[in-house]
mmCIF file of the N, C-alpha and C atoms, coordinates in Angstrom:
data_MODEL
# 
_entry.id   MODEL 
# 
loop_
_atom_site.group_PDB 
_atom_site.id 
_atom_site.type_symbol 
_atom_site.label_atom_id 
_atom_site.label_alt_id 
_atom_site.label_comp_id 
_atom_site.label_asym_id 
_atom_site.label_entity_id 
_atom_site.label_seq_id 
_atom_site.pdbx_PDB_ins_code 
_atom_site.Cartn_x 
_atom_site.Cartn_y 
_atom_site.Cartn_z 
_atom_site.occupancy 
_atom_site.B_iso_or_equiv 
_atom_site.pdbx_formal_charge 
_atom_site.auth_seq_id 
_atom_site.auth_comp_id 
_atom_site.auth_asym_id 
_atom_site.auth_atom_id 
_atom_site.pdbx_PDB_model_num 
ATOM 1   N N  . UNK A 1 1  ? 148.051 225.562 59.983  1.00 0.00 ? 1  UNK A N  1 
ATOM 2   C CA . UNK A 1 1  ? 147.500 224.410 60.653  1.00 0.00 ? 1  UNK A CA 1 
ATOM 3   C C  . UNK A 1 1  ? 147.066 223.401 59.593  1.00 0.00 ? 1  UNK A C  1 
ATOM 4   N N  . UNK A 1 2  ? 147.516 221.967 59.380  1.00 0.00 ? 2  UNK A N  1 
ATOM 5   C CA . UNK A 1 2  ? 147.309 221.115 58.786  1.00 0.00 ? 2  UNK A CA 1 
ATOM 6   C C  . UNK A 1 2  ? 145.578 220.402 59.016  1.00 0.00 ? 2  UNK A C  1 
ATOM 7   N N  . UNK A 1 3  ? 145.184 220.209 57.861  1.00 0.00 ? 3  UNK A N  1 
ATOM 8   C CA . UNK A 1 3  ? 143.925 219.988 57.741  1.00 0.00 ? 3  UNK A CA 1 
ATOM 9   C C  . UNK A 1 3  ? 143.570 218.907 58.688  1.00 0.00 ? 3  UNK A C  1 
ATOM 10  N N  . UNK A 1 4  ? 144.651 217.905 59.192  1.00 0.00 ? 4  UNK A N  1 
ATOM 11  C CA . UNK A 1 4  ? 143.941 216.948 60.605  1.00 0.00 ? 4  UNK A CA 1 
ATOM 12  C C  . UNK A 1 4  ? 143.833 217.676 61.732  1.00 0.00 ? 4  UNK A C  1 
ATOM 13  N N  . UNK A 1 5  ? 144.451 218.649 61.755  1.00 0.00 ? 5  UNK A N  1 
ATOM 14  C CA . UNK A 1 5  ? 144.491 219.562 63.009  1.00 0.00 ? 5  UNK A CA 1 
ATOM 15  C C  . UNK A 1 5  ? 142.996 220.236 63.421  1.00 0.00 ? 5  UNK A C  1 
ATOM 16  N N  . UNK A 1 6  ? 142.398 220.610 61.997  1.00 0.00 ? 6  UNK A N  1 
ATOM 17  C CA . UNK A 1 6  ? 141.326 220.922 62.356  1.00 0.00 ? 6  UNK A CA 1 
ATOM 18  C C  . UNK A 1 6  ? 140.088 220.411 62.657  1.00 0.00 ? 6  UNK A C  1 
ATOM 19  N N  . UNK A 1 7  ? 140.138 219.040 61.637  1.00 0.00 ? 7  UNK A N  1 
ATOM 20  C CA . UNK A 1 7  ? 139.502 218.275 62.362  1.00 0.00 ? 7  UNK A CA 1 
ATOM 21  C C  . UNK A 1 7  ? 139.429 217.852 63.718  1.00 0.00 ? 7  UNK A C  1 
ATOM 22  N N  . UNK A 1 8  ? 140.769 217.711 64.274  1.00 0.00 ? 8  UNK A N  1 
ATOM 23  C CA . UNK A 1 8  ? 140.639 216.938 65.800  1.00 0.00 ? 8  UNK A CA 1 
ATOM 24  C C  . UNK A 1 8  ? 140.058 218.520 66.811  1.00 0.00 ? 8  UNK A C  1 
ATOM 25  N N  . UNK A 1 9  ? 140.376 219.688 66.240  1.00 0.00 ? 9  UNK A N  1 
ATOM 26  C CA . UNK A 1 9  ? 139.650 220.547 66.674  1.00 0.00 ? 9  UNK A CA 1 
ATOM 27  C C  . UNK A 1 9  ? 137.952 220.783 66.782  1.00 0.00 ? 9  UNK A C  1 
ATOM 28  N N  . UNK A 1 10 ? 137.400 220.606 65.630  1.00 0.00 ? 10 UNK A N  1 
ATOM 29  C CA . UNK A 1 10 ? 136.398 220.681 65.698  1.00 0.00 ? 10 UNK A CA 1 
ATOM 30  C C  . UNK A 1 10 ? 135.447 219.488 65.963  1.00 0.00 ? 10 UNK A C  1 
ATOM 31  N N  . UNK A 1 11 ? 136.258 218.008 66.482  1.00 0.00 ? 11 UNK A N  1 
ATOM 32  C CA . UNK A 1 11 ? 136.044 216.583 67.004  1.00 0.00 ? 11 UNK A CA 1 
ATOM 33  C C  . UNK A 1 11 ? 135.520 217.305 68.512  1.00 0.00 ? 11 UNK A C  1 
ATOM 34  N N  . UNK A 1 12 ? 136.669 218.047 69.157  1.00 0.00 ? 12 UNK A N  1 
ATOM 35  C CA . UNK A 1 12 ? 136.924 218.223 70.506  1.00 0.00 ? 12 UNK A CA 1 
ATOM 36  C C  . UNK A 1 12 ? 135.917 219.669 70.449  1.00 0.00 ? 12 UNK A C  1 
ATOM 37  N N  . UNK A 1 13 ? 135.739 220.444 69.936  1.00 0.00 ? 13 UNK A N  1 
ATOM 38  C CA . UNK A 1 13 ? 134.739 221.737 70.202  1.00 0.00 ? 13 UNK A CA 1 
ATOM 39  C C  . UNK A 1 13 ? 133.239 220.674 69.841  1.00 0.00 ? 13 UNK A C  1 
ATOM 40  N N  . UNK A 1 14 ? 132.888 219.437 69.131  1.00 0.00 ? 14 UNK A N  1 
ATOM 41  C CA . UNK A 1 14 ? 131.891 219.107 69.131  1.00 0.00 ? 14 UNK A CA 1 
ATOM 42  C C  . UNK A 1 14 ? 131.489 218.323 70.645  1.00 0.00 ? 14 UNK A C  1 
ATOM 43  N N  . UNK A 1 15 ? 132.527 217.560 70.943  1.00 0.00 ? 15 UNK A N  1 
ATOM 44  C CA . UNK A 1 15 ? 131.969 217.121 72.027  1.00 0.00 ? 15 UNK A CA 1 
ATOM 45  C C  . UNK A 1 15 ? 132.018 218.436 73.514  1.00 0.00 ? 15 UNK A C  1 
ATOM 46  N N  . UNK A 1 16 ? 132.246 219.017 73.422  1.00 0.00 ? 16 UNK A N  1 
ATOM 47  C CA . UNK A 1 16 ? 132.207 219.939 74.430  1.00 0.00 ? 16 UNK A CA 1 
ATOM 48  C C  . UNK A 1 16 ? 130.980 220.632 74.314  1.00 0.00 ? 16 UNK A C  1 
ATOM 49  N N  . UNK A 1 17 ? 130.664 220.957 73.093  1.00 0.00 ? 17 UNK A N  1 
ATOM 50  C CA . UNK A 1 17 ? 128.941 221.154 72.570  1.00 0.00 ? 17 UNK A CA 1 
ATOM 51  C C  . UNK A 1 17 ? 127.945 220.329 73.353  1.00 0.00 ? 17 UNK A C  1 
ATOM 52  N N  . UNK A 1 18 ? 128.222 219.498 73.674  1.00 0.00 ? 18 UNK A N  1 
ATOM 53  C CA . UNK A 1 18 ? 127.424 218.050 73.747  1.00 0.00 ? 18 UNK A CA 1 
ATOM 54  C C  . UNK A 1 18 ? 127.654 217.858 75.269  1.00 0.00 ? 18 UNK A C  1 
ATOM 55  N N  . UNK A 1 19 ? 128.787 218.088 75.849  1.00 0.00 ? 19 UNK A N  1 
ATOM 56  C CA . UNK A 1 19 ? 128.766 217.906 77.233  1.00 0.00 ? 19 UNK A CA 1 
ATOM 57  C C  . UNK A 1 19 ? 128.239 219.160 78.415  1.00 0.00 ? 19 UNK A C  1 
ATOM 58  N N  . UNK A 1 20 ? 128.299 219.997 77.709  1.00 0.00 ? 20 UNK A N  1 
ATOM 59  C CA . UNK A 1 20 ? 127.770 221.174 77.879  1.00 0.00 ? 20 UNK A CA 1 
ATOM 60  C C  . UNK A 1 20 ? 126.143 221.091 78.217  1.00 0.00 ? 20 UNK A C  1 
ATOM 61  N N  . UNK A 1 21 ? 125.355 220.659 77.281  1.00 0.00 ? 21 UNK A N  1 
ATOM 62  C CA . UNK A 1 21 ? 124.224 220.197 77.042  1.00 0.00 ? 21 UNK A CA 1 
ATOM 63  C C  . UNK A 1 21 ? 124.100 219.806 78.057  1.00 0.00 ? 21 UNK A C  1 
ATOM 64  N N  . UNK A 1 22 ? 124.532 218.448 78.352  1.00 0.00 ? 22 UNK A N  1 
ATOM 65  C CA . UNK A 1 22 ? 124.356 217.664 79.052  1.00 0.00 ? 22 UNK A CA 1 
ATOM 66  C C  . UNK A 1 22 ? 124.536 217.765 80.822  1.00 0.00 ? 22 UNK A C  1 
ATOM 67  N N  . UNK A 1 23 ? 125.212 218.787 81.123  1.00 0.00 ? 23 UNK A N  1 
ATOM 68  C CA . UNK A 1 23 ? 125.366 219.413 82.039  1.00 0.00 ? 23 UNK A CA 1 
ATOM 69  C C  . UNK A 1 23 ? 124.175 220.516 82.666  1.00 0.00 ? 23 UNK A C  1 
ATOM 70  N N  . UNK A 1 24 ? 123.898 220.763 81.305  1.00 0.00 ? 24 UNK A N  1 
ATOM 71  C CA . UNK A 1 24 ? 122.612 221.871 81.824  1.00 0.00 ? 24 UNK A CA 1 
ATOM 72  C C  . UNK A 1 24 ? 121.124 220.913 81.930  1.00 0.00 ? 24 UNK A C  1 
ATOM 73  N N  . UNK A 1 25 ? 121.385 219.766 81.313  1.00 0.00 ? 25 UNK A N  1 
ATOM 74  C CA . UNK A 1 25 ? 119.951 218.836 81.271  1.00 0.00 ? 25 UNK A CA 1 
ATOM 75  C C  . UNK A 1 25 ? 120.423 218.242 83.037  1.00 0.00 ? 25 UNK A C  1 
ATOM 76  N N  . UNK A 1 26 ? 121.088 217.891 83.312  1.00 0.00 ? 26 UNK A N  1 
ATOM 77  C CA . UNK A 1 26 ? 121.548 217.627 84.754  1.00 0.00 ? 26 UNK A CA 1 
ATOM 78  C C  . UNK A 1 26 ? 121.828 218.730 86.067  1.00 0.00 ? 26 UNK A C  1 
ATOM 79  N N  . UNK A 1 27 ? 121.868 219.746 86.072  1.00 0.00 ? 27 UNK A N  1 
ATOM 80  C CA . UNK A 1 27 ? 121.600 220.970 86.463  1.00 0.00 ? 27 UNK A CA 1 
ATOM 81  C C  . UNK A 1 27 ? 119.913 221.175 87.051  1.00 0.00 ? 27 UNK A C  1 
ATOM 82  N N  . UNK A 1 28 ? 119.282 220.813 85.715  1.00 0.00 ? 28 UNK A N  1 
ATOM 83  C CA . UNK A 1 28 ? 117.895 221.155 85.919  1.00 0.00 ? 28 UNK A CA 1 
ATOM 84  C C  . UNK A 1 28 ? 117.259 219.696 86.703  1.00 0.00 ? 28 UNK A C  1 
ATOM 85  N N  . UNK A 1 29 ? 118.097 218.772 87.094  1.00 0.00 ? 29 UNK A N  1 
ATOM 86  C CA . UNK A 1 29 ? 117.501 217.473 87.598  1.00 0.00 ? 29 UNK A CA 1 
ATOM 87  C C  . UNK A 1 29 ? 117.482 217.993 88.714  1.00 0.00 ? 29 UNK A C  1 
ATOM 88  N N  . UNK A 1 30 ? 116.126 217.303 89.826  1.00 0.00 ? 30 UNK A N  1 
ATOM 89  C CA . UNK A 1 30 ? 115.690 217.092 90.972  1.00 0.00 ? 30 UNK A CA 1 
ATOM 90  C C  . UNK A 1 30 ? 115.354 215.565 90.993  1.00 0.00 ? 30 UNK A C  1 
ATOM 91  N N  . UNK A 1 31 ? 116.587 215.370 91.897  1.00 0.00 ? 31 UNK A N  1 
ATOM 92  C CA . UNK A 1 31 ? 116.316 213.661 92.668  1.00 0.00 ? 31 UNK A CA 1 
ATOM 93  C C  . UNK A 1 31 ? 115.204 213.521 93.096  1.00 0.00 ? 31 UNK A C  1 
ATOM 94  N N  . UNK A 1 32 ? 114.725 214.511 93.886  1.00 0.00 ? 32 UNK A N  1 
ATOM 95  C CA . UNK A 1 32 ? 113.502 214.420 94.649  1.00 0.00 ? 32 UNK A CA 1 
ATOM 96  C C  . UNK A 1 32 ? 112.248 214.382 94.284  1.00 0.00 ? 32 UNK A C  1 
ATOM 97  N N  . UNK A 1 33 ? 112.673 215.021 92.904  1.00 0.00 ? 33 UNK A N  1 
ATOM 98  C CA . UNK A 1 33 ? 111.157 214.895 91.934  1.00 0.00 ? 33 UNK A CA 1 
ATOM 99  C C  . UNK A 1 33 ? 110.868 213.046 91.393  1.00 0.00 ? 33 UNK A C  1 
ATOM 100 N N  . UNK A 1 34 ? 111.683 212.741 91.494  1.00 0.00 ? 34 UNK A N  1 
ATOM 101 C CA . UNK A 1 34 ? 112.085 211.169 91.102  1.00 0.00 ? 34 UNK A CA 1 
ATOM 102 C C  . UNK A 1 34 ? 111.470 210.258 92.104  1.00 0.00 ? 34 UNK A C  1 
ATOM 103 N N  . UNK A 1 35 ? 112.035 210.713 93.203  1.00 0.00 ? 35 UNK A N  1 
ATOM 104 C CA . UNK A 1 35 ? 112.193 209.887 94.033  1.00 0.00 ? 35 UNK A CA 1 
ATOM 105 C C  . UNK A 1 35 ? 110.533 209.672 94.986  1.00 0.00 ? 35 UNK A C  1 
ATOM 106 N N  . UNK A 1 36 ? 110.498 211.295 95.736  1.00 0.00 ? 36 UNK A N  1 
ATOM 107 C CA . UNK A 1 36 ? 109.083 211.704 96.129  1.00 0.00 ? 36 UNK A CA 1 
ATOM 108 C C  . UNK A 1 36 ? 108.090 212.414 94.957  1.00 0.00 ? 36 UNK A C  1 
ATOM 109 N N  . UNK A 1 37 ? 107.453 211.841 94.260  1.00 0.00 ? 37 UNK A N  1 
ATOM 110 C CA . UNK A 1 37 ? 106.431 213.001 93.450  1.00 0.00 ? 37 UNK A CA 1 
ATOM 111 C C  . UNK A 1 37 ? 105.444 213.237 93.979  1.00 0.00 ? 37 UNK A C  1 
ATOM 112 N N  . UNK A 1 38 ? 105.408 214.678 93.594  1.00 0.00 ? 38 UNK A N  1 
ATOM 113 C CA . UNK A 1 38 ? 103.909 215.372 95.091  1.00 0.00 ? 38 UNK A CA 1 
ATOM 114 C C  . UNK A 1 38 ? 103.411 215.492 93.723  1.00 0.00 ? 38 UNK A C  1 
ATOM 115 N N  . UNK A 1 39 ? 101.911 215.177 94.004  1.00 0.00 ? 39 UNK A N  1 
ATOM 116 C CA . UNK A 1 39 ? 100.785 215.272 92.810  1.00 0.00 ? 39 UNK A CA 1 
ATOM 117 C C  . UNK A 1 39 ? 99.615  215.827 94.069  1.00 0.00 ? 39 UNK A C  1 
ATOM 118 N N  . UNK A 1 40 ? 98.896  215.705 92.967  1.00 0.00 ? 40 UNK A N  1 
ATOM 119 C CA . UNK A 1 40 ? 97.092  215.659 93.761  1.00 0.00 ? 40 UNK A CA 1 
ATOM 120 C C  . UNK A 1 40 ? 96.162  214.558 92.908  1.00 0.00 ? 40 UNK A C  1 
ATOM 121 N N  . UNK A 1 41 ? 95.329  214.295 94.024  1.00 0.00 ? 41 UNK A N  1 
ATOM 122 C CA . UNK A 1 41 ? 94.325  213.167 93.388  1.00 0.00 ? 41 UNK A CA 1 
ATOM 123 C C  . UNK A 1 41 ? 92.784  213.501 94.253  1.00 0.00 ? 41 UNK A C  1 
ATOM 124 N N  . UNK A 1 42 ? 92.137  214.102 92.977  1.00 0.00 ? 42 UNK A N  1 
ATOM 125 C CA . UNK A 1 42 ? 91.173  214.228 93.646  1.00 0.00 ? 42 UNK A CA 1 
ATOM 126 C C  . UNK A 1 42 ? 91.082  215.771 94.532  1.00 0.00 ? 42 UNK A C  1 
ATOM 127 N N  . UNK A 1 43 ? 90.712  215.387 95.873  1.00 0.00 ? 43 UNK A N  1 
ATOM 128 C CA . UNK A 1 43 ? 90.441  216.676 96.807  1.00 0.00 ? 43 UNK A CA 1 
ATOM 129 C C  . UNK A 1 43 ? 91.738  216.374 97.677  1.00 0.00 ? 43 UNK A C  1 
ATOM 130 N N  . UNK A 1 44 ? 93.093  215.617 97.450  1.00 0.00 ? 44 UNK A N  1 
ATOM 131 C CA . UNK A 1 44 ? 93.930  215.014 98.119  1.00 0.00 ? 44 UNK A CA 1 
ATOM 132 C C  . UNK A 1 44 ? 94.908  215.919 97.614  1.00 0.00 ? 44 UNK A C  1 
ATOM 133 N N  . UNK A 1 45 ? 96.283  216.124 98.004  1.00 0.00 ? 45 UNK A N  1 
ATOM 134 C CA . UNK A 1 45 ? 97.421  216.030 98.004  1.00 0.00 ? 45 UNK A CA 1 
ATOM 135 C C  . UNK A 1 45 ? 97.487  214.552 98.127  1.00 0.00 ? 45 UNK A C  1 
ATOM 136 N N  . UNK A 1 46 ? 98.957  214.390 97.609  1.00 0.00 ? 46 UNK A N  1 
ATOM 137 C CA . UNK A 1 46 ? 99.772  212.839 97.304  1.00 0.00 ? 46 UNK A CA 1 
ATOM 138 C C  . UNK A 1 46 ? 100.915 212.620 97.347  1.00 0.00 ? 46 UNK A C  1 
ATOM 139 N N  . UNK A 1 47 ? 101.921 211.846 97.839  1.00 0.00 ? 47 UNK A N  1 
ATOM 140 C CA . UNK A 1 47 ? 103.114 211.640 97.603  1.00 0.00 ? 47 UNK A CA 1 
ATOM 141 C C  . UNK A 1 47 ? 103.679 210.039 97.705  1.00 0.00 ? 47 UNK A C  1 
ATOM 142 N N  . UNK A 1 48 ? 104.205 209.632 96.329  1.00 0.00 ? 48 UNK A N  1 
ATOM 143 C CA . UNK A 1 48 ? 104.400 208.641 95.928  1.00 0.00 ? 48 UNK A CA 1 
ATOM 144 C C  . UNK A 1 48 ? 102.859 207.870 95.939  1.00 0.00 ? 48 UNK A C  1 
ATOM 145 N N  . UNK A 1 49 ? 101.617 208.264 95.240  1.00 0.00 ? 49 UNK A N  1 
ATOM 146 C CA . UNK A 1 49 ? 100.204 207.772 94.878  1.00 0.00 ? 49 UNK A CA 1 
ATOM 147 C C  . UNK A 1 49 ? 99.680  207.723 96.374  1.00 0.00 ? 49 UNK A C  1 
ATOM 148 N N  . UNK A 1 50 ? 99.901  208.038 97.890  1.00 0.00 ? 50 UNK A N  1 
ATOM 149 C CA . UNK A 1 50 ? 99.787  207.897 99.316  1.00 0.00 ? 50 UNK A CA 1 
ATOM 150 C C  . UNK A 1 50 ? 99.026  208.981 99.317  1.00 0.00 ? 50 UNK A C  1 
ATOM 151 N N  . UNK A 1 51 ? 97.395  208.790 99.577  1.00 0.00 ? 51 UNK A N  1 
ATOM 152 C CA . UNK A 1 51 ? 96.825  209.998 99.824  1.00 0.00 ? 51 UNK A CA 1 
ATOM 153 C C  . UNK A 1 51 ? 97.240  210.907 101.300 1.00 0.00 ? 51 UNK A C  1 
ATOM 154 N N  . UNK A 1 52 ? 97.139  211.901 101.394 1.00 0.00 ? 52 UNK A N  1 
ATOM 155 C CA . UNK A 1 52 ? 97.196  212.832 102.326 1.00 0.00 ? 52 UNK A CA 1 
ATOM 156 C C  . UNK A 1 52 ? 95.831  213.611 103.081 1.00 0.00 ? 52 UNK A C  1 
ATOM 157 N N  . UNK A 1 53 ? 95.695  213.001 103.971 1.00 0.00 ? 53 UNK A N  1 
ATOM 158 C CA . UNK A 1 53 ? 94.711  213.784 104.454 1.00 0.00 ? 53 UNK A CA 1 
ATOM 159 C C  . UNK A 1 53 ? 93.468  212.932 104.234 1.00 0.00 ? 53 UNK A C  1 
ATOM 160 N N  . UNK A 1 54 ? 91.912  213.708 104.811 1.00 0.00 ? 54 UNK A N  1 
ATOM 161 C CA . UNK A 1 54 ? 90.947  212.811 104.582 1.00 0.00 ? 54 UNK A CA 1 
ATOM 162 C C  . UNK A 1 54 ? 89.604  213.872 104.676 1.00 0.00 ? 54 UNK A C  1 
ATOM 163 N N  . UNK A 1 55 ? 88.492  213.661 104.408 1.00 0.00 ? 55 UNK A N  1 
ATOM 164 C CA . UNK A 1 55 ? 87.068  214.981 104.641 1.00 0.00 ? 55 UNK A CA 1 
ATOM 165 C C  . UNK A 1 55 ? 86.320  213.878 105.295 1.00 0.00 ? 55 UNK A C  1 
ATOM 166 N N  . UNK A 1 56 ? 85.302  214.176 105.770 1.00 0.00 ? 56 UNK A N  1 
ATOM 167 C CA . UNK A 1 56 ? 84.421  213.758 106.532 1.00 0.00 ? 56 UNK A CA 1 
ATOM 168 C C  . UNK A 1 56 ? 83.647  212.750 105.696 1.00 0.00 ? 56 UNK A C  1 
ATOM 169 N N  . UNK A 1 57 ? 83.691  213.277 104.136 1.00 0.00 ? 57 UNK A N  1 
ATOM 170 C CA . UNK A 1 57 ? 82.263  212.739 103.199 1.00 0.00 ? 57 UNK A CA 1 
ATOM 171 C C  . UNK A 1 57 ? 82.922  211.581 102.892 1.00 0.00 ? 57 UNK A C  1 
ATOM 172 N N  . UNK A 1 58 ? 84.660  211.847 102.451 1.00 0.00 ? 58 UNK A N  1 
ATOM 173 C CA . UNK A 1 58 ? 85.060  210.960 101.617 1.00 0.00 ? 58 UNK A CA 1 
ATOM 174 C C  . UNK A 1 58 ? 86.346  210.108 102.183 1.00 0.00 ? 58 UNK A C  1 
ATOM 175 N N  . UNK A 1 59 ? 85.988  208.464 101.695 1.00 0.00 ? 59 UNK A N  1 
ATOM 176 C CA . UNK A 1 59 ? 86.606  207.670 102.663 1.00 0.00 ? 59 UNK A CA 1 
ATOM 177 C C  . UNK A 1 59 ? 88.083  207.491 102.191 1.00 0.00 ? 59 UNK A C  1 
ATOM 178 N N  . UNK A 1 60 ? 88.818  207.089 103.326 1.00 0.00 ? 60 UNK A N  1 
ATOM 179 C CA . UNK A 1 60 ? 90.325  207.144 102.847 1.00 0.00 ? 60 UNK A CA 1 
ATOM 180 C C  . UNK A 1 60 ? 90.533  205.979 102.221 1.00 0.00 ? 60 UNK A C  1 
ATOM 181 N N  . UNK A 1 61 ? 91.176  205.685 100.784 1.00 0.00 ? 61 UNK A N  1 
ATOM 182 C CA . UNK A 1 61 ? 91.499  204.284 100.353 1.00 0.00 ? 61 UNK A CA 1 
ATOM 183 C C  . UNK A 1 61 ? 92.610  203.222 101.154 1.00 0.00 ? 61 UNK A C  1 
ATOM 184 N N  . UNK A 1 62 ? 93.301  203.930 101.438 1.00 0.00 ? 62 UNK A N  1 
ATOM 185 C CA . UNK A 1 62 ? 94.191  203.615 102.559 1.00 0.00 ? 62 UNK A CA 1 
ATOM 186 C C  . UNK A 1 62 ? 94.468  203.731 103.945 1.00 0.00 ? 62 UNK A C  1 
ATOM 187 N N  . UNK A 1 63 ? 93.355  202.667 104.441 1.00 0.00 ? 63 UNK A N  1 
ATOM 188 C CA . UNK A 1 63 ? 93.075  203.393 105.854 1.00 0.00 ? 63 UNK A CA 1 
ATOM 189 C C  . UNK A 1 63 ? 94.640  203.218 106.893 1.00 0.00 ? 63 UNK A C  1 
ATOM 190 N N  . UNK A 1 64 ? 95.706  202.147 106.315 1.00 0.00 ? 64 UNK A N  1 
ATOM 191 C CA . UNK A 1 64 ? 96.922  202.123 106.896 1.00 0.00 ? 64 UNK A CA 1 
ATOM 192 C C  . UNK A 1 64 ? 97.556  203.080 106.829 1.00 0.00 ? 64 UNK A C  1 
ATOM 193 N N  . UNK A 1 65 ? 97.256  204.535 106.568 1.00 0.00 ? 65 UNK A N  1 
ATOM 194 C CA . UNK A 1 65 ? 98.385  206.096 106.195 1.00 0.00 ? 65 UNK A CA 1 
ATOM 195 C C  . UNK A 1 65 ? 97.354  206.622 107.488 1.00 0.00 ? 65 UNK A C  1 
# 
């Protein structure tokens, strides 16, 4: 095998290294984590900063939810 040969070999085993990667970083994606993020704030659950819920003591910031 002529020495360009191996180069374009190990051109093509590098990017497959790399797409590989990149496949498993996209694998582990959730749209939904993006899109809806459930947090907490406070004594609240949250989704997209929208409190959830309400206690007697403490007033809702958003009385439109």
């Amino acid at each position: 095998m002529s020495n360009k040969r191996y180069e374009e070999r190990d051109a093509i085993l590098a990017k497959i290294e790399v797409f590989q990667a990149h496949l498993e970083l996209l694998k582990r994606t959730n749209v939904l984590n993006d899109a809806f993020p459930i947090w907490h704030d406070g004594e609240f659950g949250a989704i997209n900063n929208f409190q959830l819920g309400q206690l007697p003591k403490i007033l809702v910031r958003n009385p439109s939810l």
